[in-house]
N, C-alpha and C positions, 0 to 999 in steps of 0.2 A: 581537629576537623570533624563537625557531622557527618553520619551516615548518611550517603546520598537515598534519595527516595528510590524504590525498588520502578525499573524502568520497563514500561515494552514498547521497543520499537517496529510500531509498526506497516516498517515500508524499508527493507533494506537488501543493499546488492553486494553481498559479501565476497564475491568471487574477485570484484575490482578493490577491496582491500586487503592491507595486511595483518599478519596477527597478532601486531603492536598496535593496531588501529582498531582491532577487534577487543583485546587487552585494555585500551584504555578506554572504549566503551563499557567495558565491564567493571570497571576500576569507578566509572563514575556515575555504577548504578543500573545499566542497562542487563536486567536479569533476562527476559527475554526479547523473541524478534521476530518478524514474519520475513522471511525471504521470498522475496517475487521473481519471479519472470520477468526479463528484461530484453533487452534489442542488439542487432548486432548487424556489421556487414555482412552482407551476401547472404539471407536467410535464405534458406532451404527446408521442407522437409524431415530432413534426416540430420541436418544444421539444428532444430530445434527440439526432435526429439534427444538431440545427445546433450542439450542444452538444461532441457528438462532433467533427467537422468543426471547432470551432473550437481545439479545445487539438490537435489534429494540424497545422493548415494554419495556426495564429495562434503557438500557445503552443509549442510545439516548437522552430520557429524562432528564435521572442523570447528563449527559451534559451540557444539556441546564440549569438545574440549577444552575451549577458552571458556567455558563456564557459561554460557548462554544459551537458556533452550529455543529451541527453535523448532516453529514450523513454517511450511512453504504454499506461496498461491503459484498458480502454474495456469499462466494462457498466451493466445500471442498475442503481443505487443503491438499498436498500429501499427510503428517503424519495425515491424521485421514481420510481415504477411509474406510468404513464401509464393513466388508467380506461381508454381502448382504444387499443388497434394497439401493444402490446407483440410479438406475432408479427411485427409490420412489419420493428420495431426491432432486434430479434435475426435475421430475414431479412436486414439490411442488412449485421449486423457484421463476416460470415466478410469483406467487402470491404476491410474497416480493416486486416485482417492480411496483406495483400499488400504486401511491400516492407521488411519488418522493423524498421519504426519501433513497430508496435504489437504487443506484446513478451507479454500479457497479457488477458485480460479480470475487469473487475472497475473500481471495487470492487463487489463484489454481497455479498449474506450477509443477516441480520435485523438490524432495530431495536427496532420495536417488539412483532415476530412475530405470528401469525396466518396466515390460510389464504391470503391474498393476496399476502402478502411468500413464504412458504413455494414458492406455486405458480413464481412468480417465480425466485427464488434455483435450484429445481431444475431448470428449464427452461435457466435459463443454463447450468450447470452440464454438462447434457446436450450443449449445445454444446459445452463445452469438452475433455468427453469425446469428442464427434466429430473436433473439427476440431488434440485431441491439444492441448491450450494447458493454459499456467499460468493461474493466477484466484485476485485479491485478494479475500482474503473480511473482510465488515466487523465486526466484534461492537461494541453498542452500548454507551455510559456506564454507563445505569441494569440492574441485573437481569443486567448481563454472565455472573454463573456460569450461572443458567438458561440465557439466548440461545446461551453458548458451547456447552451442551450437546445443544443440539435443534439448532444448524449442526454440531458434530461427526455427529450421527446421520444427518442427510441429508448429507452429505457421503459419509459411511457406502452408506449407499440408494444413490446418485448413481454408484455405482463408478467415480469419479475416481480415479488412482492418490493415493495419501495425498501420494506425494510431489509433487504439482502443485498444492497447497493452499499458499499463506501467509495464516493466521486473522490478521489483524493486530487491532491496538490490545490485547493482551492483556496482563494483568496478573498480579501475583505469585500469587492464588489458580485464574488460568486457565492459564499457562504449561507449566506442566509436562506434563497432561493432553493438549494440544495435540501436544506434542513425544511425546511417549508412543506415538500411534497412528499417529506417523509424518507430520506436515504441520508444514512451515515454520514461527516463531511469529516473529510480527514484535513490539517494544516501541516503544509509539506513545509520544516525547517530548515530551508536549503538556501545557500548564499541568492540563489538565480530564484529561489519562488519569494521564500516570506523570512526576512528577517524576526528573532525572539522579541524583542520589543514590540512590535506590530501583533505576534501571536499574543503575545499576552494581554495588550488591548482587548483582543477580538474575543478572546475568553471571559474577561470582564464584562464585554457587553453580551455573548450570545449564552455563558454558563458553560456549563458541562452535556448536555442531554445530547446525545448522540455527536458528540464531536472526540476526534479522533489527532494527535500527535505522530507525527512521525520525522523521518532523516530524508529520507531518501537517501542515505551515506551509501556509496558506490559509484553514484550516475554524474560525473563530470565535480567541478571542482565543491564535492560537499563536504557537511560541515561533519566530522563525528560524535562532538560536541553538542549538536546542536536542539538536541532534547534534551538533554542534564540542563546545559544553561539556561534553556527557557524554561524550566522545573525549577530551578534555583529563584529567576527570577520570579512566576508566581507567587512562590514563597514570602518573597521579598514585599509583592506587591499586597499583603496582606488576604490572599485569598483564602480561603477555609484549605486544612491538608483534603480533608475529603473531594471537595474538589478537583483539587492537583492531581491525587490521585486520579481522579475518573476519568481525566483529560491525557494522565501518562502511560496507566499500566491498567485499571480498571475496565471502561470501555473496550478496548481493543480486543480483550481477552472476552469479555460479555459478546462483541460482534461476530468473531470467531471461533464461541464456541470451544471457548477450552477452559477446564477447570482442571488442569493440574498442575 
């Protein structure tokens, strides 16, 4: 059996797997991984600081001891804006970026959109323009070409540099647009976003230049699999390694600012 190509996945929720599932991630390649921020019931406040807190001081680690390095983005999530003390929250975060394990902020962006996800998303965003950070932005399953297009325009508002945006889970009818106005596009290889076959397409036709591989392994029935096999396939598909590389583990690491 080949050595699988050295992997970084980057979009994953380590906390909702285990570490046989983390193990055969790493088994087939996934040497590093960006841990996000992710959602949950009943957010609160002190619900998300201990949230944050725990994928840096629990799951980072748990990582590295299944042999995967890791760093973490850290924001909130549409689906878990706390009714109060979201200023608390975004008060606390410039603290998480000291010491360069947390690489990012995010994921942030719309779900279901509205004035409350909106106010949210650009407040973050604000920070990120302050404190000069990358930020994972989320686009949701349902209505994705609308959401992508009202988060590209406050993005827009936002004057983040374009290029410190990765829109992730983006799809073959949002992709291009994304890339277009100059941000990152990450392709979410999730049973519910984009099946391997299709990413691989999409790679054939759009290249490598600012496009971005991930799992989302964690968030509902995903795949762990599902960057190795789509890396395999490219392979298969006759792409340059160089290439594959840019699109598995090269970019991700260039977007985020990590060289080691």
């Amino acid at each position: 059996m080949p050595e699988p190509l050295p992997l970084f996945d980057a979009h994953l929720h380590p906390e909702a797997l285990t570490d046989q599932d983390l193990e055969s991630m790493r088994f087939f390649g996934v040497e590093r991984a960006l841990v996000v921020a992710h959602h949950f019931p009943e957010a609160t406040a002190k619900a998300l600081r201990q949230h944050f807190d725990h994928l840096v001081e629990r799951q980072l680690p748990r990582l590295e001891r299944l042999g995967i390095r890791a760093w973490a983005a850290l924001g909130v999530h549409p689906r878990c804006i706390p009714r109060r003390g979201l200023s608390e929250v975004l008060g606390h975060l410039p603290d998480y970026f000291e010491g360069g394990r947390v690489v990012a902020l995010g994921e942030t962006g719309l779900h279901a959109g509205g004035e409350e996800e909106e106010e949210a998303f650009l407040e973050q965003l604000a920070l990120a323009r302050q404190l000069k950070l990358r930020v994972v932005v989320h686009t949701p399953l349902k209505d994705k070409e609308r959401h992508t297009r009202r988060i590209l325009t406050l993005l827009r508002q936002s004057g983040l540099a374009p290029s410190r945006a990765l829109v992730d889970h983006a799809n073959a009818r949002t992709v291009r647009t994304i890339l277009e106005v100059g941000h990152w596009a990450g392709l979410t290889l999730h049973p519910e976003a984009l099946q391997a076959d299709r990413a691989v397409a999409l790679v054939r036709r759009l290249g490598s230049e600012r496009l971005v591989l991930d799992s989302d392994a964690g968030d509902g029935a995903g795949d762990i699999l599902g960057l190795a096999r789509t890396a395999n396939l490219l392979g298969k598909a006759k792409l340059s390694e160089r290439l594959v590389r840019r699109v598995t583990r090269d970019n991700a690491a260039t977007f985020f600012q990590i060289h080691d």
